[in-house]
N, C-alpha and C positions, 0 to 999 in steps of 0.2 A: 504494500500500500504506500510505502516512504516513498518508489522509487516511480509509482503511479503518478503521486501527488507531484512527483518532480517533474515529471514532462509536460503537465499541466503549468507548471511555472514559467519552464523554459518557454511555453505555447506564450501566453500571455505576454511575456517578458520581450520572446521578437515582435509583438501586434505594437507592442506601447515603443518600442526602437521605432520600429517604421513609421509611425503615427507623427513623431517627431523629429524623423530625421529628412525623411520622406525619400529615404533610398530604397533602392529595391532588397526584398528580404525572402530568403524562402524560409516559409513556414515550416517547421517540420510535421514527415506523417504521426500520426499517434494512434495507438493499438488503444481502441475506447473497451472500456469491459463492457459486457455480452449484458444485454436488458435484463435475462435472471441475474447476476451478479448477487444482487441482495437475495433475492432467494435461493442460489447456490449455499450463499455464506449461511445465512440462517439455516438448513441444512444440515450443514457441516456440524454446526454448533448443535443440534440436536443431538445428533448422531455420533458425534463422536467421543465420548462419552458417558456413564451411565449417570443418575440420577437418584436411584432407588437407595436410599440411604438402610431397607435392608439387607443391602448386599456387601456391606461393611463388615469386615471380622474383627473379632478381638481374641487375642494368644498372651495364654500367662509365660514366662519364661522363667519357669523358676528353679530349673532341676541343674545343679550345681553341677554332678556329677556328666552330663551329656547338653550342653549349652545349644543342640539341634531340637529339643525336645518340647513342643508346646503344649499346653492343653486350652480348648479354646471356651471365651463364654458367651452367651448368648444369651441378650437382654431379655431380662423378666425371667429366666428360665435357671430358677434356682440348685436342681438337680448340675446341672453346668457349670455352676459355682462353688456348688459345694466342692464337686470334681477338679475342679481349674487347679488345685496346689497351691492357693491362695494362701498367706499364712494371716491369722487375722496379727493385732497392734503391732504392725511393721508398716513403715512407710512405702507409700506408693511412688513409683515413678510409670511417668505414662510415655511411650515413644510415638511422634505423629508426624510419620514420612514425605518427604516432599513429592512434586510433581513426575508420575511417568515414575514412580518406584513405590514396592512394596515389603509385602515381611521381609522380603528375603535380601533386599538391596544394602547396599552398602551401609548405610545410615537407617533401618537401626541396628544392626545387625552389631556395626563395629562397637558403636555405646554399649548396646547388651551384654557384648562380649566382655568388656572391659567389667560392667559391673559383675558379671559371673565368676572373673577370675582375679578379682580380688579379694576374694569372698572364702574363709574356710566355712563360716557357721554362716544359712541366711539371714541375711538382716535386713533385707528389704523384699518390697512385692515388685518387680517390673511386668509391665503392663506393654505389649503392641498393638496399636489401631492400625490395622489395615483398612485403607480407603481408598485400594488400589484401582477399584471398578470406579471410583468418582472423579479418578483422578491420573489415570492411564490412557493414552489412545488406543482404542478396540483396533485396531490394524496399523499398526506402529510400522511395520513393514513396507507399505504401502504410503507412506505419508512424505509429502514434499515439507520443504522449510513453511512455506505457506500453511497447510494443512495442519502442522504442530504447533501454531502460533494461531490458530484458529482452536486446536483444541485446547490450549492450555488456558486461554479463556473460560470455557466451558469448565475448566473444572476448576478456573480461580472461581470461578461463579457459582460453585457448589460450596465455597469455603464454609457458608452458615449449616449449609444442611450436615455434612461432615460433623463442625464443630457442632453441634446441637444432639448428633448422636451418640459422640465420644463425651459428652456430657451426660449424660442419660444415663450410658454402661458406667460411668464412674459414680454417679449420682446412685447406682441399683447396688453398686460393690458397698458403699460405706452403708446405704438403707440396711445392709443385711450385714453390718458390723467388721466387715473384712478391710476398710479401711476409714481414716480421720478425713476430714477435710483438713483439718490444719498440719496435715503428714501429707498432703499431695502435692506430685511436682511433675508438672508438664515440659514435656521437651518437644520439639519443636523444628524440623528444619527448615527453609527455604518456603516453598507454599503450605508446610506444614508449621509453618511459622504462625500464619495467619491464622491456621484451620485450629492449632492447639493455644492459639490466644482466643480465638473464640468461643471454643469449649472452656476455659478458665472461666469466661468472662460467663456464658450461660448457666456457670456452675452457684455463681451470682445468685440470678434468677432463682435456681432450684434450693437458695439455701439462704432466703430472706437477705439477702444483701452481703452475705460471709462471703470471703473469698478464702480459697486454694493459697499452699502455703508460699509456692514457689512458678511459676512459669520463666523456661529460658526459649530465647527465641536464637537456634543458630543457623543466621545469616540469613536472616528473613527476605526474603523475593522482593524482589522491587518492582517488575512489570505490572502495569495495573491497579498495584497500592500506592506506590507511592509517586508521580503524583497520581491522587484516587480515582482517578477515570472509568471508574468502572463502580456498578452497585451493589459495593462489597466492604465488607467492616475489614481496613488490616488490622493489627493489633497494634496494643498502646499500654505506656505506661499503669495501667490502672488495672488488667486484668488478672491479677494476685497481687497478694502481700509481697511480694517480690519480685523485680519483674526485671531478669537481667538478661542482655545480648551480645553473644559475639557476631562481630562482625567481620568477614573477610576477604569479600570481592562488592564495593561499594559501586563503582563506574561500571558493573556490566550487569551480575544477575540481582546481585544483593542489593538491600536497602543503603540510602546515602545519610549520612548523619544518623544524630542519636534517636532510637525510637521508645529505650526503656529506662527503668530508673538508674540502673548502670549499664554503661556500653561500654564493651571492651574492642579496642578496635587492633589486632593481631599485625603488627608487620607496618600499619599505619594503616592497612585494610583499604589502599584504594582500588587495585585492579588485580595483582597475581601476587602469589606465595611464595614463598623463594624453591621448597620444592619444585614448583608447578613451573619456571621459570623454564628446563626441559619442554615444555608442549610448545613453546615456542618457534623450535627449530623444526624442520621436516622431517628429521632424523624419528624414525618408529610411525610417520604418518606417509609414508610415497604416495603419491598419488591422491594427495586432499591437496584441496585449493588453500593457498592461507587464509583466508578470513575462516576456514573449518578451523585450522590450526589453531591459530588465536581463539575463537572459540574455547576450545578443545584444554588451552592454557586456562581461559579464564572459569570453565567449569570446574574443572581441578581446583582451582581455588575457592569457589564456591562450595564445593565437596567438603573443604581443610578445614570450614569451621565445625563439621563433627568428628574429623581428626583427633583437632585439637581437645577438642572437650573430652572426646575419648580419653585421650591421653592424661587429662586433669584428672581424671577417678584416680590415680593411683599414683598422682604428684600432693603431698597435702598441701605446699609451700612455689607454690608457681604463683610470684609476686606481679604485679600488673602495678603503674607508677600513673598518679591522679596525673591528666590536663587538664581540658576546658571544663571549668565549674569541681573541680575535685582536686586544684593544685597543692602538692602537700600532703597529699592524703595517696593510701596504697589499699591494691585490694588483693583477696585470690582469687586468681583467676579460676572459672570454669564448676566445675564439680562441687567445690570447695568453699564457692563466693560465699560469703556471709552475708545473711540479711540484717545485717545491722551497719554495712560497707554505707559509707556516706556517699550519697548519690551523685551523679555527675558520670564524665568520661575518661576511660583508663587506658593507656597504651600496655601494650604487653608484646614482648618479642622472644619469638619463637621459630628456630629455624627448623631442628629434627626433628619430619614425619616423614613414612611413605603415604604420597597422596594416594595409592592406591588403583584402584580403575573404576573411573566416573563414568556414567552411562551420558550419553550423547544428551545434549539441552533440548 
């Protein structure tokens, strides 16, 4: 559409030269889109992903000894809970995956991991929402750059319905004694940034005004939210008693500036990671254009902010140094932050991770 709107510019641009110059000018031809156009797109938008907020799962991950092992719940249906290996007065953590991934994808996969093996005796409940039907292209295969940027609309646009039923299944787990409200903490990446600050924030709703003890949002999406263009709540300071973000690719997928009560901005978090620095070159990509490349660099980086946090489970002392609004002041970074960290903005630098393998944007 960017590069549609530009030959409409350029159209315009020779009429008003010639008008005033009154030289001769050729016009250029313009490929006009097709009279469906609007209803091709709306289409697309329908269909390209699902909508049924029963087709959501949820997987307890609690088995220390085989970290592949879930058992899953299913709202209202208590026989499923009982089952799930839920432990009840343990804190919850809830994992809620970004766009075009699901259980199985890197993030939460890597989090989960981290909290499993640092664990001899359990001491927490972790919790997966797969929203992978609300939030995956049905023929990913099949899909131009076009068509993925048409569906990922579609399923920024489910963020309420998502967030509204991972509110629900958390709302039925503590109903039925198996977790606190003021013991839950929502993680969050990228489109699931949004999706699991709007579950905090409905959790609101279902619990007179009380909020969840913790929400982190890492590397919250920025297409669509911010600026808001779209009829969609991103997340915001207020959706927990705690409400901290790492930030790690600000200039491409990720949100720019602060959106929580602490932001930790990794590396200074404007465009790439110094791992991710590698996707830069052709080297491992033959045969992609560069602007896949760069892509390709800056997804990696968007990835790193569940790297990193990974990595914070089992760092207690990963120091983060106040700037804007927080000069003077230090926090820990990730896993660790404390909610009583004096709010404002924190740099933190970090070089060793493997960024791993990110699924294409």
């Amino acid at each position: 559409m960017f590069f549609r709107g530009g030959f409409f510019f350029i159209f315009w641009a020779c009429v008003f030269l010639k008008s005033i110059s009154g030289l001769e000018t050729t016009i250029p031809e313009i490929d006009l889109p097709p009279v469906n156009y609007l209803l091709e797109f709306i289409n697309k938008l329908e269909n390209c992903v699902k909508r049924d907020p029963n087709l959501i799962r949820f997987y307890v991950a609690n088995n220390l000894s085989n970290s592949s092992s879930y058992k899953e719940i299913i709202l209202n249906d208590t026989l499923s809970l009982t089952n799930s290996g839920l432990m009840r007065n343990l804190p919850l953590k809830v994992l809620v995956h970004g766009f075009n991934q699901n259980l199985t994808s890197q993030f939460p996969q890597n989090v989960k991991d981290a909290y499993l093996s640092a664990e001899e005796i359990l001491n927490k409940n972790i919790l997966i929402a797969d929203y992978g039907a609300l939030g995956n292209p049905s023929t990913e295969s099949q899909l131009n750059d076009y068509d993925y940027f048409t569906c990922y609309i579609q399923a920024a646009l489910n963020t309420a319905t998502a967030g509204t039923r991972i509110a629900e299944l958390i709302q039925f787990i503590i109903n039925n004694g198996y977790a606190q409200l003021s013991d839950t903490h929502i993680i969050g990446h990228s489109l699931g940034g949004h999706v699991g600050g709007f579950a905090a924030n409905h959790l609101q709703t279902l619990n007179n005004g009380n909020k969840a003890a913790r929400f982190t949002a890492l590397d919250p999406a920025a297409p669509g939210f911010r600026p808001n263009l779209l009829p969609i709540r991103p997340m915001t300071p207020d959706d927990a008693m705690c409400v901290d973000v790492i930030h790690t690719n600000q200039l491409t997928f990720g949100e720019l500036g602060p959106t929580g009560q602490v932001d930790f901005f990794v590396n200074f978090a404007l465009f790439l990671q110094p791992p991710c620095v590698g996707n830069l070159t052709l080297e491992g990509f033959l045969g992609e254009t560069l602007p896949e490349v760069l892509t390709l660099g800056a997804w990696c980086s968007h990835g790193a902010s569940t790297t990193y946090y990974a990595q914070s489970i089992s760092k207690v002392h990963s120091i983060a140094a106040g700037v804007l609004g927080a000069t003077g002041h230090t926090a820990i970074f990730g896993e660790n932050c404390s909610p009583s960290t004096y709010p404002g903005q924190y740099l933190y630098l970090e070089a060793n991770f493997n960024p791993g393998t990110f699924p294409r944007p």
